[in-house]
N, C-alpha and C positions, 0 to 999 in steps of 0.2 A: 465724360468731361470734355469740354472744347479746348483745343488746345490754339494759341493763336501765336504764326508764325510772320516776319516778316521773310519773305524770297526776293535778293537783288534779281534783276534781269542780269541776265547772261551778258557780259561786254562784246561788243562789238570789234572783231577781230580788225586789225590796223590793214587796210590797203592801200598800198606803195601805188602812186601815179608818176610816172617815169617823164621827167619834161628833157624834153629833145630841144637840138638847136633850132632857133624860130620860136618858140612858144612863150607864152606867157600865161598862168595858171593859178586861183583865185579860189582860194575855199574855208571854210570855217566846223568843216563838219571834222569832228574829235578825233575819226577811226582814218583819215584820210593824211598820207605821209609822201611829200612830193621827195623826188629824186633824181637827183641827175651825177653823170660823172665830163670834168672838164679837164681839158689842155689848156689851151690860151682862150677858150675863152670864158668867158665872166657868169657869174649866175648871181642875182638880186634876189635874196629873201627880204620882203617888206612885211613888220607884223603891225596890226593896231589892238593893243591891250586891252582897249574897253570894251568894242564889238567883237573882240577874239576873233578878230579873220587876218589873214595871212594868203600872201603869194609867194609866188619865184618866177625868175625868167630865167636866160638863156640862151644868150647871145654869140654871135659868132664875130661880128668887126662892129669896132665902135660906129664909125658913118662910114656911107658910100666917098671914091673920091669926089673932091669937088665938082669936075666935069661931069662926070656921069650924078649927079644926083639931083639937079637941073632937067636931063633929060628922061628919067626913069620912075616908073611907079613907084611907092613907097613898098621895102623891101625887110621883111619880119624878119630878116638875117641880121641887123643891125642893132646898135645898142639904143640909136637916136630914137629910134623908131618903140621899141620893147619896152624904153624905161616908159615911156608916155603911159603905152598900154597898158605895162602894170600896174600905174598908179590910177589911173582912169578907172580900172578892172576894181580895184580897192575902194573908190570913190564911190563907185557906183553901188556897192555891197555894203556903203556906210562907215567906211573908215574917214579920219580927217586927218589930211596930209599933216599938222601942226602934232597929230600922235604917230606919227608912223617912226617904226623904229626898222633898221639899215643891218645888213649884212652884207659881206662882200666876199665871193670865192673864185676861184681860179685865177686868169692873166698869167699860167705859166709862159715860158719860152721854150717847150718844148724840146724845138729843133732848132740846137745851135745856128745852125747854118742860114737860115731864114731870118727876114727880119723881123723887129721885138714886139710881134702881134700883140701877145700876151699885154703886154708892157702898158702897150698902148690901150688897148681895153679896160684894163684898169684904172687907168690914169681919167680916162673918158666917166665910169662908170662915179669914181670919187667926186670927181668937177660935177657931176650930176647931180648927185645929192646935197652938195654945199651951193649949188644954185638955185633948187628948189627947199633947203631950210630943214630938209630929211635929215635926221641923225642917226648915225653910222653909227650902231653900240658894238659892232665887230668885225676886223676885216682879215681873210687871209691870200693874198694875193702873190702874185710872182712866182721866183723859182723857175725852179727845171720840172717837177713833179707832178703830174697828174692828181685829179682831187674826187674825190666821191661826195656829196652833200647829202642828207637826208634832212627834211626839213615838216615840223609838222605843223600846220599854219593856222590851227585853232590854238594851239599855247604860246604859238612864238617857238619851241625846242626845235634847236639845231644840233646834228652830227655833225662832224665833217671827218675828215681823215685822208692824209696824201697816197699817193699808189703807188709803188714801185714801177717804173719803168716794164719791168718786163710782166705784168700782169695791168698792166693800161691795155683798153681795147685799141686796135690801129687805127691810126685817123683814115677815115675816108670820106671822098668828095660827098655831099649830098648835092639830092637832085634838087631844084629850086619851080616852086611853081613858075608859071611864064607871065603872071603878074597875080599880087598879093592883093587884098579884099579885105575890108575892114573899115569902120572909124578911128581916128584917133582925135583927141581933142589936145591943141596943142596950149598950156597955159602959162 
């Protein structure tokens, strides 16, 4: 006698892509879970519901100062620069800015002693989104505390969780290319 079964495929084991300061990162595929961990600065999860794709960025300072950003290539260390990208990166993969839904993590202040990076990042990243019409369905920002994010950007599902102090990795300087490569479309 025939016996007739049906056999799921095997699922597809989850891999974590780790977004570093500079980066902006774009994807829809189910098994794929962005992540990063911030101090002061800022990381954007952008999702669109209907095309189920999803990003993040990961940013280090809102804008260059005034003077120097006049004289300098455009610089993937900023937020002015990232948020563009991300949402271009989303554009182009068939999302429509009028569905995009907002998250917001990090802009601690770290280190007391230093001025309110954090603060400020934050403050940059919000005004960002209320000028482009993005709605922000979550934000966790500020603080003293270090943040993990896990973000998976075919559902939209986000972790987050703050870090204790003494298990936060140290900050350290990164190296900066000696000029940044890219489009951005600015709208």
């Amino acid at each position: 006698m025939f016996e007739s079964r049906i056999v799921a495929a095997p699922e597809r084991a989850i891999e974590r892509v780790t977004v570093m300061q500079g980066q902006a990162l774009v994807d829809g595929e189910p098994h794929i879970e962005f992540s990063t961990v911030l101090g002061s600065c800022v990381a954007t999860c952008l999702y669109d519901p209907e095309v189920r794709i999803g990003g993040m960025n990961h940013f280090l300072l809102s804008e260059p100062p005034a003077g120097l950003a006049a004289k300098t290539a455009v610089d993937e260390h900023y937020g002015v620069y990232l948020m563009e990208l991300l949402v271009n990166q989303m554009l182009a993969r068939g999302a429509r800015k009028s569905r995009l839904k907002a998250h917001l993590y990090g802009g601690a202040n770290v280190n007391r002693n230093m001025m309110r990076i954090g603060s400020a990042n934050a403050e940059f990243a919000q005004a960002f989104l209320r000028r482009e019409g993005i709605a922000l369905m979550r934000e966790d920002l500020g603080g003293t505390c270090a943040r993990r994010v896990d973000f998976r950007p075919a559902s939209g599902q986000i972790r987050f969780r703050t870090v204790e102090d003494r298990l936060a990795p140290p900050v350290q300087p990164t190296t900066r290319p000696a000029r940044a490569s890219g489009d951005v479309e600015l709208f």
